[in-house]
SEMARKE-747223 format. One record per residue (C-alpha): x, y, z; residue number from 0; residue in one letter. Coordinates in nm, 4 decimals, padded with zeros to 6 digits. Layout:
<rokols>
((X,Y,Z),NUM,A)
...
</rokols>
This chain:
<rokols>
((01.7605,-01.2964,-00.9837),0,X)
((01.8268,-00.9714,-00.7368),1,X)
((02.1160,-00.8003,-00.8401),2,X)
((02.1865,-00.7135,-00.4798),3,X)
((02.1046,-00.9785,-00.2382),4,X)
((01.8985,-00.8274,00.0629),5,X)
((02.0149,-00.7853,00.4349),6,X)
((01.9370,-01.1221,00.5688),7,X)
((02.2343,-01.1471,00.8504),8,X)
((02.2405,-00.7617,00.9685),9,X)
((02.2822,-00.5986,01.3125),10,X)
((01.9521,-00.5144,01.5152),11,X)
((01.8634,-00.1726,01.4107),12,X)
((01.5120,-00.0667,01.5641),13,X)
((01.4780,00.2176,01.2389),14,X)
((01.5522,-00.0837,01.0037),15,X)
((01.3206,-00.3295,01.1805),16,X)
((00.9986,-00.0587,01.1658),17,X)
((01.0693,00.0347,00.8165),18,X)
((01.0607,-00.3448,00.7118),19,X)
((00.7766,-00.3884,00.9593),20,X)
((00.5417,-00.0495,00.8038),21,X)
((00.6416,-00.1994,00.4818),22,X)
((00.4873,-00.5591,00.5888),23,X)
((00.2011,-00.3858,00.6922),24,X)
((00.1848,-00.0798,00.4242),25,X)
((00.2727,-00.2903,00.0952),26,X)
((00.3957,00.0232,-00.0156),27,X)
((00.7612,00.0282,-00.0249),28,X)
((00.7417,-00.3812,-00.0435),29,X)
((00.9219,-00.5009,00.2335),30,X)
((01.1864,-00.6952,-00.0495),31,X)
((01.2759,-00.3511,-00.1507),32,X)
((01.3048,-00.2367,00.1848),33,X)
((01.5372,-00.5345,00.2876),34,X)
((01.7622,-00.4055,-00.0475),35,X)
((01.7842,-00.0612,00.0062),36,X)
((01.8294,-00.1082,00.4001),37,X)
((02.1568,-00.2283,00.3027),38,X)
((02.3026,00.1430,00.2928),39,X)
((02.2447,00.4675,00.5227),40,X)
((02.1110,00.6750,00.2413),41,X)
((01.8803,00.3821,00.1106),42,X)
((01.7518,00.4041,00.4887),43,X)
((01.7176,00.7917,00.4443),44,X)
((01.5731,00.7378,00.1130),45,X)
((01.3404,00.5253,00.2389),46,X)
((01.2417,00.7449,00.5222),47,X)
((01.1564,00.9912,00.2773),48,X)
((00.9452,00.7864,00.0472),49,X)
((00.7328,00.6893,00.3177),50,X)
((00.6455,01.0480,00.3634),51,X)
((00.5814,01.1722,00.0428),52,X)
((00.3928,00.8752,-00.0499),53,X)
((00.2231,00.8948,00.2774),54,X)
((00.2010,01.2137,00.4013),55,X)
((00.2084,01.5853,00.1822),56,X)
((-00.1156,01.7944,00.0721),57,X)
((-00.2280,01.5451,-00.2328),58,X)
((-00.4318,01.2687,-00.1256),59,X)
((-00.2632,00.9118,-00.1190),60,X)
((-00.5256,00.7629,-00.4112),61,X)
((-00.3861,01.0254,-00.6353),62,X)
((-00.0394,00.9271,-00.5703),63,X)
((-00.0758,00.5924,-00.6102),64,X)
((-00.2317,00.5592,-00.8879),65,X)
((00.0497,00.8216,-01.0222),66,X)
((00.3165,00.5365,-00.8824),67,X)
((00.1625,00.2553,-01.0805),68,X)
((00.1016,00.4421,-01.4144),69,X)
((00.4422,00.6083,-01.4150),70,X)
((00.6354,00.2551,-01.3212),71,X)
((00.4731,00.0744,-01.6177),72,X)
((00.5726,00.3402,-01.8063),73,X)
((00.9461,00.2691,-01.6663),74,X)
((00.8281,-00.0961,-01.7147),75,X)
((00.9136,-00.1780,-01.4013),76,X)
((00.7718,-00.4861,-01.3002),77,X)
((00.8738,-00.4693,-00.9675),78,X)
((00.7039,-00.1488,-00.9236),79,X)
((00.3844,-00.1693,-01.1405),80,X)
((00.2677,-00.4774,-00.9455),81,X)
((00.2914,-00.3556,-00.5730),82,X)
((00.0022,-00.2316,-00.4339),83,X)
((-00.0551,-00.0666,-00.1054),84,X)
((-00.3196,-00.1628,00.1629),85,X)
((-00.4420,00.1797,00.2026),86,X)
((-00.4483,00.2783,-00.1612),87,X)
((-00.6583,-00.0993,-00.2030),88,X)
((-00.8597,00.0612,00.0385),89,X)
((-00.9052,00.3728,-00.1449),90,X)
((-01.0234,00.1968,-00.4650),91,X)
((-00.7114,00.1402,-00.6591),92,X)
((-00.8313,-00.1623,-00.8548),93,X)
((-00.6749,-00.3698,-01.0761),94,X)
((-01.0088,-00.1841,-01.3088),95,X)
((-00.9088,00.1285,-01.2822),96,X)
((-00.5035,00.0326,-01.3708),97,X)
((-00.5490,-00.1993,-01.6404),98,X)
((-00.8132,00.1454,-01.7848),99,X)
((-00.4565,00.3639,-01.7459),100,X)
((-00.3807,00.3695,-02.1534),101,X)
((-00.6759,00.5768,-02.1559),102,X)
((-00.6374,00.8603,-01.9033),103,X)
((-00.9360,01.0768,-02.0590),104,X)
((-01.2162,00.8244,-02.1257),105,X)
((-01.1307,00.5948,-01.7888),106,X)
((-01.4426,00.6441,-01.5835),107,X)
((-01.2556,00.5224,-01.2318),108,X)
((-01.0478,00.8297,-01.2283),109,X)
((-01.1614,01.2049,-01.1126),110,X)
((-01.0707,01.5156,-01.3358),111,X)
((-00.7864,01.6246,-01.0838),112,X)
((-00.6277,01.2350,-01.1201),113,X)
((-00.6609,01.2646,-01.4574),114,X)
((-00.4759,01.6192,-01.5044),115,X)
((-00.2369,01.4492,-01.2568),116,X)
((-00.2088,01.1779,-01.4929),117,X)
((-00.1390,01.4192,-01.8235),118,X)
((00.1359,01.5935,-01.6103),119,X)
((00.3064,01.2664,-01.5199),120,X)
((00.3186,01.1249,-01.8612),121,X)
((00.4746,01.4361,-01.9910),122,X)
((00.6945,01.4974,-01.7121),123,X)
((00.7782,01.0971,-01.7966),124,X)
((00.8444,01.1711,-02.2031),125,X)
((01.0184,01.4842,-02.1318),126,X)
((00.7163,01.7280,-02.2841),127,X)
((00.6065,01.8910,-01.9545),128,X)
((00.8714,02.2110,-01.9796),129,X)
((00.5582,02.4326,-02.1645),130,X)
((00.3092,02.6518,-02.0020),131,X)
((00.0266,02.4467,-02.1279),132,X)
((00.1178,02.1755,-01.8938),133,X)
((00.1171,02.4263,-01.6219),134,X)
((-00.2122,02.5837,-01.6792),135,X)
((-00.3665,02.2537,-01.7343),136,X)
((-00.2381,02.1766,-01.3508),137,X)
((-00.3526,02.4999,-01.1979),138,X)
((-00.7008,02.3917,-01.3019),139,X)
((-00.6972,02.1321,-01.0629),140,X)
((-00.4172,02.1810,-00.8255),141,X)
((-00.2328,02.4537,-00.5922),142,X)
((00.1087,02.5445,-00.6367),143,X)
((00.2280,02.3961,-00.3260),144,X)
((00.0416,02.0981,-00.4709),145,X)
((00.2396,02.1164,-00.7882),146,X)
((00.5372,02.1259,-00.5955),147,X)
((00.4744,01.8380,-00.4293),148,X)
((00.3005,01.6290,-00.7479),149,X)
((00.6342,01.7372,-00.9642),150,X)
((00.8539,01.6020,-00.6687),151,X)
((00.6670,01.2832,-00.6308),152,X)
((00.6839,01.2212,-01.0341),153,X)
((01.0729,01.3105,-01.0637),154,X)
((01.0876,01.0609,-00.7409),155,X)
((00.9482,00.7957,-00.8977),156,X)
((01.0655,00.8545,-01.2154),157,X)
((01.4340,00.8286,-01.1015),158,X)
((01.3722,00.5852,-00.8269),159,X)
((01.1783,00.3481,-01.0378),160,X)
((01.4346,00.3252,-01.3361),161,X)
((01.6849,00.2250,-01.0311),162,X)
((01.4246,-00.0480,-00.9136),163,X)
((01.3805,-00.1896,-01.2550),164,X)
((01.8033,-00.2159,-01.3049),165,X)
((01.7895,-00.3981,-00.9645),166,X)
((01.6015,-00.7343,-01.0968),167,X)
((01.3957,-00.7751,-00.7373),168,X)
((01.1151,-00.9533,-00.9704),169,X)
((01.0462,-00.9309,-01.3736),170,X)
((00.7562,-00.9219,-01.6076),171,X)
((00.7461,-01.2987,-01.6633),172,X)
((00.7465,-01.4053,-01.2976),173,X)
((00.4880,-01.0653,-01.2109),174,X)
((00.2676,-01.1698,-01.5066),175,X)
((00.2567,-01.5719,-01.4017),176,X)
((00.0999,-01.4333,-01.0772),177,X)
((-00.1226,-01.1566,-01.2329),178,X)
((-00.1738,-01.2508,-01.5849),179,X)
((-00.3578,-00.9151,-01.6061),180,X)
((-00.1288,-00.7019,-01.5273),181,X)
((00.0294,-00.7694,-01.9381),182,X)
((-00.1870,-00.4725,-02.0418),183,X)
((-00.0337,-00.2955,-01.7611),184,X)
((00.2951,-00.3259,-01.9876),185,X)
((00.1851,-00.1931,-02.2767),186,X)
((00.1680,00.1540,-02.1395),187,X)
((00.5492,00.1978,-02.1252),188,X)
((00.5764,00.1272,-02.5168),189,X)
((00.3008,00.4805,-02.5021),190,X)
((00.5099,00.7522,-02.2915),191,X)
</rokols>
């Protein structure tokens, strides 16, 4: 059970109303969240600002998402590990290329910048990042402005996510009765 019961009996607010109606459309926030965090000014900012960096910014979307997913099984997150946006569906984030996330080098649905995206984000995650290994392994692939953004994004998600999880909005059991697959999804926050 939520441990914060969502804004059923609120005041019209057109700002509230199109985040909870991008998020029915998007999938990404999921509109339950939405509802939650709605519930307080800065969870409306927050939520304005999610939108954009998971939306907008100089890394692609796909990238992101797949960055989203990995990193909240890591926090095993249920919540967060099984919503899936429409556009990153779109852009061939498939339930293939997820469940292949415990092996970032050898899974053949990812490209080599997702994958150095990948390496940054599960030491960033475990706390190994601070080195300038894990720097020049990023400016292979990335920009600085792009590292900027892909360390915000982590650190977003990262903190974000472990609130999510505290917040009960769904668990493993009732995530995994749905998508039965998504148990080796779990497994990859015993790894970081």
């Amino acid at each position: 059970m939520a441990r914060i019961a969502s804004m059923d009996n609120r005041p019209p607010s057109a700002e509230i109303d199109a985040l909870i109606e991008f998020a029915e459309h998007a999938r990404a926030p999921d509109p339950r969240m939405v509802r939650v965090l709605a519930r307080s000014e800065n969870g409306v900012e927050f939520l304005k600002y999610w939108t954009r960096i998971l939306y907008q910014g100089d890394l692609p979307h796909r990238l992101k998402e797949i960055i989203r997913i990995y990193l909240s099984a890591a926090e095993g997150c249920a919540y967060c590990t099984s919503v899936r946006s429409t556009q990153g569906r779109n852009e061939g984030v498939s339930d293939e290329l997820l469940l292949a996330l415990d092996d970032i080098a050898g899974n053949p649905h990812l490209s080599d910048r997702e994958k150095a995206a990948l390496r940054f984000a599960k030491r960033l995650k475990s706390q190994t990042a601070d080195d300038d290994e894990a720097f020049d392994d990023l400016k292979t692939q990335f920009s600085e402005e792009e590292i900027i953004e892909l360390g915000l994004f982590c650190g977003t998600v990262i903190g974000a996510g472990g609130f999510a999880k505290t917040l009960r909005v769904t668990n493993w059991a009732d995530v995994c009765e749905l998508r039965p697959e998504l148990v080796q999804l779990r497994k990859i926050g015993s790894e970081v």
